[in-house]
C-alpha positions as CSV (number, residue, x, y, z in Angstrom):
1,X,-30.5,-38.1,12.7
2,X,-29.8,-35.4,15.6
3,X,-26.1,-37.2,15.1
4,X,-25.5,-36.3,11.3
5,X,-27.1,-32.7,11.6
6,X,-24.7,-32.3,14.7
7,X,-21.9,-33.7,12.3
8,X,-22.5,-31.5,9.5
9,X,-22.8,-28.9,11.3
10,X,-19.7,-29.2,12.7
11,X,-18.1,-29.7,9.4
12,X,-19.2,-26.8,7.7
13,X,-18.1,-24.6,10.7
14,X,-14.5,-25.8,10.9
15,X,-14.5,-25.3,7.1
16,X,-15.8,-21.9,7.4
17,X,-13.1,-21.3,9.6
18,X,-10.0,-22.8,7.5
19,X,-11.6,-20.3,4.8
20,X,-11.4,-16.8,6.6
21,X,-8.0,-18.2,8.1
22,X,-7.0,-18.9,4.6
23,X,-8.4,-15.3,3.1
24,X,-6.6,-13.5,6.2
25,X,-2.9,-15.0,5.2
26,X,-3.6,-14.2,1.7
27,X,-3.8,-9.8,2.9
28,X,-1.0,-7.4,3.3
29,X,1.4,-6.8,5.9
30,X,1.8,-3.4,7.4
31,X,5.6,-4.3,7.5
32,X,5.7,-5.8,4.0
33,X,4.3,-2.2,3.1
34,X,6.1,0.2,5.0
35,X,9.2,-1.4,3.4
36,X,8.1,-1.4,0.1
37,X,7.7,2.5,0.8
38,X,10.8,2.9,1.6
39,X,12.1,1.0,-1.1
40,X,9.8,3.4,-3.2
41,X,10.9,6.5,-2.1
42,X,15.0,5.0,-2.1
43,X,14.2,4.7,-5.8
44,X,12.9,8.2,-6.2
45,X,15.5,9.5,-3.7
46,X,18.1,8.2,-6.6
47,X,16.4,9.4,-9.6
48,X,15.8,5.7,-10.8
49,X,12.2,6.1,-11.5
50,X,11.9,3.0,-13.7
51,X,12.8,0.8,-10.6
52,X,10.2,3.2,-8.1
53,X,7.6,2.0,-11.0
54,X,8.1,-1.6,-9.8
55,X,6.5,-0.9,-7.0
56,X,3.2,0.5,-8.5
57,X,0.2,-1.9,-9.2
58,X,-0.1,-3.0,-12.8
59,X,-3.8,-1.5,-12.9
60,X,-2.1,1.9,-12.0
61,X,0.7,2.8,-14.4
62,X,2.3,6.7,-13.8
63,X,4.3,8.5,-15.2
64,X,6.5,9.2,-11.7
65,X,8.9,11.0,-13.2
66,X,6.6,14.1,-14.3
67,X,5.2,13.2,-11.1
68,X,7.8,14.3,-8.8
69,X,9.5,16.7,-11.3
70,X,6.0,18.7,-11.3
71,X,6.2,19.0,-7.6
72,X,9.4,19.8,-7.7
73,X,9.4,22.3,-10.2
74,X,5.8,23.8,-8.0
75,X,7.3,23.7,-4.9
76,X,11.0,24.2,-5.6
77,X,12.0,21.2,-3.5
78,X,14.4,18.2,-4.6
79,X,13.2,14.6,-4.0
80,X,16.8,13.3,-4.0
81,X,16.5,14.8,-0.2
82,X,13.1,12.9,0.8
83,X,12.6,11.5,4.1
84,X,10.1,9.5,5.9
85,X,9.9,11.4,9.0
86,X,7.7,8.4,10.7
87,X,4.3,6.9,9.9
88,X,1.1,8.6,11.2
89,X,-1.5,6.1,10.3
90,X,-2.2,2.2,9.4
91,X,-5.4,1.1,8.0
92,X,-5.4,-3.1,6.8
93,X,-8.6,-4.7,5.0
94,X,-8.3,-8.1,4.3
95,X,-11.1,-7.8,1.2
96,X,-12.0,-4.6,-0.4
97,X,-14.7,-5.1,-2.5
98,X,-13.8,-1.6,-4.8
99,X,-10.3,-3.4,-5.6
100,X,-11.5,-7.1,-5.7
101,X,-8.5,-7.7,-3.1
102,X,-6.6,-6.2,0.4
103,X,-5.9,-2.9,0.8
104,X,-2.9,-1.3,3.2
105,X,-3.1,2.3,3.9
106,X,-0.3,3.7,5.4
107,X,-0.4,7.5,6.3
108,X,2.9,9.3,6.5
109,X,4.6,12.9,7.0
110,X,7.8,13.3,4.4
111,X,10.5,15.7,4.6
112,X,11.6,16.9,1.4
113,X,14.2,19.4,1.4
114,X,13.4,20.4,4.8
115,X,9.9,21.0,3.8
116,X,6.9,18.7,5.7
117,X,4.6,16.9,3.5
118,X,1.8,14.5,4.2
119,X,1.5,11.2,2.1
120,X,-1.3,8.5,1.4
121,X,0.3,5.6,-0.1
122,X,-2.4,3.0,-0.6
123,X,-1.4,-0.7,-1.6
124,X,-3.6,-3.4,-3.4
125,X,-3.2,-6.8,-3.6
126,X,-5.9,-8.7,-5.5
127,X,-5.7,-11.1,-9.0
128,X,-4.0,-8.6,-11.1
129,X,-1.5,-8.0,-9.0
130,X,0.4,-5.8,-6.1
131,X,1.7,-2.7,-5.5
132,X,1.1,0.8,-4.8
133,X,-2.8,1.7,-5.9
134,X,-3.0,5.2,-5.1
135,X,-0.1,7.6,-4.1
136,X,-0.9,11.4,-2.4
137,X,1.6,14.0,-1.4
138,X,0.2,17.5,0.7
139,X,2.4,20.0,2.2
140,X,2.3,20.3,5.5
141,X,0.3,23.8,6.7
């Protein structure tokens, strides 16, 4: 009997295991992310904000070009100049239970005409599908 208990036990642990490895493959990439914001901001950078919309997750639809041309028009920049000076922050979950899915968080300062900004571009991958979740610009102080 000790046998079979040993056995099971056994079992269930190594199928435990193949489960998390299985829910870890299934998260996002930092890289995959980063290069889907630059992507993103390529598209904005050109004015093509139907293709910069590809890159937003279907549960968050925006209108980016009021967006950017609100921010523009605020802060008299021009986001055909826009820049990722370099990445200031990574954050990876492999299950966010908010989003029923992963979550990359990538923190980043922008330079847009010249002018500093600070960005929160938060991607979501989960059963409706994936892309950018939640997208915030600051100027720099």
């Amino acid at each position: 009997m000790k046998r079979i208990t040993k056995t099971l036990f056994i079992f269930v642990a190594l199928t435990a295991l193949l489960l998390s490895l299985t829910a870890c493959g299934n998260g996002i990439k930092a890289d995959r992310a980063k290069a889907d914001t630059s992507s993103f901001f390529d598209a904005i950078k050109a004015g093509n904000y139907e293709l910069a919309a590809t890159y937003l997750h279907p549960d968050r639809p925006v209108d980016l070009k009021t967006f950017f041309e609100g921010i523009e028009s605020k802060l008299n920049v021009d986001f055909s100049d826009v820049k990722i000076v370099r990445y200031t922050g990574v954050s990876v979950s492999v299950y966010d239970s908010d989003v029923g899915g992963s979550c990359c968080e990538l923190d980043a300062d922008l330079s847009v005409s010249g002018m500093l900004f600070e960005a929160e571009i938060e991607f979501v991958k989960n059963d409706a599908g994936y892309g950018i979740y939640n997208f915030g610009i600051d100027k720099e102080d």
